[in-house]
Each structure stands twice: as structure tokens, then as C-alpha cells.
N, C-alpha and C positions, 0 to 999 in steps of 0.2 A: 932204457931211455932215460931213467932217472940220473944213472951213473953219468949216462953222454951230459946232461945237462947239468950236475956241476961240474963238472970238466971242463966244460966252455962258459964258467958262472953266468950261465941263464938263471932265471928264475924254478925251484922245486917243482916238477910235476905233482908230487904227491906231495899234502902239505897232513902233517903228521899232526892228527886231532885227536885226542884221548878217548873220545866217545864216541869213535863213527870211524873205522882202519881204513876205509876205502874211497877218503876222500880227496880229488884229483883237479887238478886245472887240465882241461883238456884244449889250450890255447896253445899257441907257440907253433905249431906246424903249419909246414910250407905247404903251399896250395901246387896245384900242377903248373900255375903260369908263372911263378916263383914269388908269391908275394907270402906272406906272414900273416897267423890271426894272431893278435892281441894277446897277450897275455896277461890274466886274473881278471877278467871279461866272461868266461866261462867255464861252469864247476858241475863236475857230476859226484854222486854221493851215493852210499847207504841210508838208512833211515838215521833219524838225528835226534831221537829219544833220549837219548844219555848223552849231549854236551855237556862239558863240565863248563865249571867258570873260566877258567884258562880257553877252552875250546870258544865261549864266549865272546871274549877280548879277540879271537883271530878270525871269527865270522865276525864280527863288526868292524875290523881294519880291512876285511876284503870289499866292502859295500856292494853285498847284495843286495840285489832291489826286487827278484824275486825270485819263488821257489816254486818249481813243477815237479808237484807228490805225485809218482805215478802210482803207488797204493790203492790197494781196494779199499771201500771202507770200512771193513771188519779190523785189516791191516792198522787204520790210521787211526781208532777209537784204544785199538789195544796198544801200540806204542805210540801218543800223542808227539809230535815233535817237540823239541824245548831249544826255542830262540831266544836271544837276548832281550830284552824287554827294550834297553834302547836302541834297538838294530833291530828292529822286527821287519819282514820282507813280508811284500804280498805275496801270499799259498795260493797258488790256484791248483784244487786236486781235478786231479786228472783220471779220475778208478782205471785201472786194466787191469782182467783177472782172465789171468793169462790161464785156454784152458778148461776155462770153462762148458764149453760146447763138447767137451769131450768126458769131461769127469774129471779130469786129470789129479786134481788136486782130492776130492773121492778114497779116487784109485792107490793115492800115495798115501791118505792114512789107512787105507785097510792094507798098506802091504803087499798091494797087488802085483806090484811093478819089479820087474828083474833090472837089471844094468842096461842091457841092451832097449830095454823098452822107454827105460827113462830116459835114456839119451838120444832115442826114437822120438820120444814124447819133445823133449827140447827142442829137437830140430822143426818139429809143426810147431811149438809155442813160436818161434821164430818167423817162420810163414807167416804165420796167421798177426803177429805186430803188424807186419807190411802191407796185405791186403785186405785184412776185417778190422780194424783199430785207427787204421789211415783217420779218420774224423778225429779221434783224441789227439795223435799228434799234428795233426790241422791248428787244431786249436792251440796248442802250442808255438808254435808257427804265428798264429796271428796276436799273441801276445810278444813276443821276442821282435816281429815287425811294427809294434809300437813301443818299443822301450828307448828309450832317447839316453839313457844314464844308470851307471853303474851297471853291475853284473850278475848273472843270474845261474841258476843253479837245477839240474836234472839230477831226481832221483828216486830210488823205490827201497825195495827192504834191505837187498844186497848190493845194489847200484851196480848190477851185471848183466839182466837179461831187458827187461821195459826201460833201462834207465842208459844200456847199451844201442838199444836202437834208436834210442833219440838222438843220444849223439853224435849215431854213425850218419843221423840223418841231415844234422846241423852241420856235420865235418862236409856231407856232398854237396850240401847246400853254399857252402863256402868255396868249395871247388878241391880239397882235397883228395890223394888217393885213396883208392880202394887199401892197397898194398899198409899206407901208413893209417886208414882207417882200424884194419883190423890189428894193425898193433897197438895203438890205444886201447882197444877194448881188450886185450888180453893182459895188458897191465893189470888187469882185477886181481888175475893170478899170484903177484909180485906182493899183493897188500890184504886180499880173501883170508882169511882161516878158517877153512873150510873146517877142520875140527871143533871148533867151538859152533858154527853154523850148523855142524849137525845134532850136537847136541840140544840148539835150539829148535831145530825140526820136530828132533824127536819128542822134546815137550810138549811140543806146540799139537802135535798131530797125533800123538800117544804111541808113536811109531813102537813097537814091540819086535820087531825085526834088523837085521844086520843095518849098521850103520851104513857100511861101504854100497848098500843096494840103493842109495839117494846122491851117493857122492858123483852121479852124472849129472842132476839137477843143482849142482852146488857152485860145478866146474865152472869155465866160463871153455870153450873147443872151439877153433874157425868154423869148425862145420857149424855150427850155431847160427852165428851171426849170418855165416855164408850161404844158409838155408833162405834164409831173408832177402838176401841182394840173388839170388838164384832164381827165386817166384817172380820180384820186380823184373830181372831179365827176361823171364818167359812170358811176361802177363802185360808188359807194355814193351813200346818199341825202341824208349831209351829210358835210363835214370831223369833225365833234364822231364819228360813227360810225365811221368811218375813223379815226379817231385811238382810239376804245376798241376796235374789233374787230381792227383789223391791229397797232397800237402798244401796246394795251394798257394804254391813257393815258382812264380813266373819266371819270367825275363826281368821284371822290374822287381820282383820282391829280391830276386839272389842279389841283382845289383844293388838296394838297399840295405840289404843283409852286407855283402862282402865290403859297401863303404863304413859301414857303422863298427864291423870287426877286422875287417884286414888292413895292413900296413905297405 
């Protein structure tokens, strides 16, 4: 998608920041009734601990006005964000710790976890954003339906799994497809180094076991995302329902939402 878009000199999807690989405008797609969101209106990211001063200067020319940390707060103490001091955004954190109910993350420093199980495990991390978390990204939702100006920004440690379903949920909320939803979120793939990511795992969690036994927790896989929008289909009777009763995103909120982003 990046290719297609300077090809037809659109504006970069991926806007190349020294200290954060995974950082994206996920604006610019066409909705099902053929209209356009915005573009540099909406940005998802990794975490943003290491902005350099260059990276600085390019988060303060995007004006951002705010930032949704999905981070736990273990997460956001041990890598504090580093914003401009004169471009500071309002943080609203959001914790999700993805997994918890389960052990999950436990289970991954003692090495418990085979290939299959981790990527077992991903597919309920997925579920479980769409129907036990629904309130955090609520609240997300009702910040974004008071924001009048400038742009705002989704993200967590890898800007692939908490920071992928928000945006899948901002894109349906806009009216985009499913089809071009999940190709945004697998752009992670294009910009992820998943090598260096595991070596940060492995610090992090004192992992003593094969690297390759976490690289399903790293990936970003359709089945992933598609675990999420699979629950929504069996657990309500449409998206449009699920998006007012658990998101709190109506008839009037999407219609507020698509005149404030779409073109």
C-alpha cells in the first residue's frame, strides 16, 4: 500500500521516525459508500520512548492533539513516552493487559508456551479486546467524539495487537471494509522487526528458551485480528450494534465521527 501511494503521490502511509519503525497514518481509505477519511488526521504507533530530536520536529508538524497509550502501567513507568515539550499532546492511558485472566504473559516468561499455543494464545488475546475491554475502548470513542482539531494518535508497545484493534474499530466506525481493514493492520508486518523485538522480549521476561517459540506473539496473522471480528459476529446481531452497545458509537456518534474525518 505504501508503494501504491507514491505512485499516485498521495501522502506516505508510513512516515519513517527514527525512534518508533511502526509509525502509520492509517487515514486515506475509502469507505464502502466511496467517500475518503482525511489524511494525517489519524496515526497509530509503537511506543515512543526513544523520539529523537528529528522525530520531534515531525510529531510536532503532524499536530497531534492526543495520544491513546494502550500500555499497562508497568509498561508506561519502564518506557516513559518522550514528546516534544512544545507539541505536548494530551495522554490519556488506557491500561490493557492483554491476557491476563489467563496467565498469559506468566506463562511466556517461564517458557511455557510452544508455537501453536502462542498463537492459540493470540487468537483469545483478540477475542477477549472485543468483548472484555469493550469499556476502554469506549472511552476512547468518547474522547475522539469530542476532539474538534488536530489529530490524534493509537498506540501500545508494538502498535500491533491493543493498538490494531482500535483502529480496526475507528476504520468500521468510519464505514470502511473489513477486506481493506485487515490490510492496514497487517502493514505492521512491512515496518515490525520482529528480530530486534525478540530480543527485547527476551530481556524483558528473561526468556532462556528458543527465540522462534515467541515469534507468533510478535507476528501480526489475519487470524488475529479476525478472531475479534468473528466473536463480534457470533455475540451481536451486527457490527453497527456492537459498535453502539459496547463502543458507544450510535447513529449520531458515526455520523459525527465520518463528518469530522471523512471527505
Amino acid at each position: 500500500m505504501s508503494d501504491s501511494d507514491n505512485m499516485t503521490m498521495l501522502p506516505s502511509r508510513h512516515l519513517p521516525f527514527e525512534g518508533t519503525p511502526n509509525f502509520r497514518d492509517y487515514g486515506g481509505y475509502q469507505t464502502i459508500d466511496g467517500r475518503t477519511i482525511k489524511w494525517r488526521t489519524l496515526f497509530r504507533s509503537g511506543q515512543l520512548s526513544a523520539l529523537t530530536s528529528n522525530d520531534h520536529q515531525q510529531f510536532t508538524a503532524l499536530d497531534i492533539r492526543v495520544v491513546f497509550d494502550f500500555r499497562r502501567d508497568a509498561e508506561r513507568e519502564h518506557d516513559p513516552s518522550c514528546f516534544p515539550v512544545n507539541a505536548m499532546p494530551e495522554v490519556v492511558g488506557l491500561p490493557i493487559d492483554p491476557g491476563s485472566s489467563t496467565g498469559f504473559f506468566d506463562k511466556v516468561g517461564s517458557g511455557s508456551l510452544g508455537d501453536k499455543e502462542m498463537a492459540d494464545y493470540m487468537c483469545l488475546i483478540n477475542r477477549e479486546f472485543a468483548l472484555e475491554q469493550g469499556a476502554i475502548y469506549r472511552q476512547m470513542f468518547q474522547y475522539l467524539l469530542s476532539q474538534q482539531a488536530g489529530g490524534s494518535l493509537v498506540h501500545c508497545a508494538a502498535g500491533k495487537d491493543r493498538t490494531g484493534f482500535a483502529a480496526a474499530m475507528v476504520l468500521s466506525a468510519l464505514g470502511v471494509s473489513r477486506a481493506t481493514i485487515m490490510q492496514d493492520y497487517m502493514l505492521t508486518a512491512d515496518y515490525f522487526n520482529i528480530e530486534n523485538e525478540i530480543e527485547r522480549i527476551k530481556n524483558k521476561y528473561q526468556w532462556q528458551g528458543d527465540g522462534g517459540a515467541i515469534r507468533p506473539m510478535l507476528e501480526v496473522r489475519e487470524s488475529y485480528l479476525q478472531t475479534a471480528f468473528d466473536a463480534i459476529d457470533n455475540e451481536f446481531p451486527s457490527l453497527d450494534i456492537y459498535l453502539q452497545e459496547v463502543l458507544g458509537v450510535g447513529v449520531e456518534e458515526k455520523a459525527w465521527l465520518q463528518e469530522r474525518y471523512l471527505i
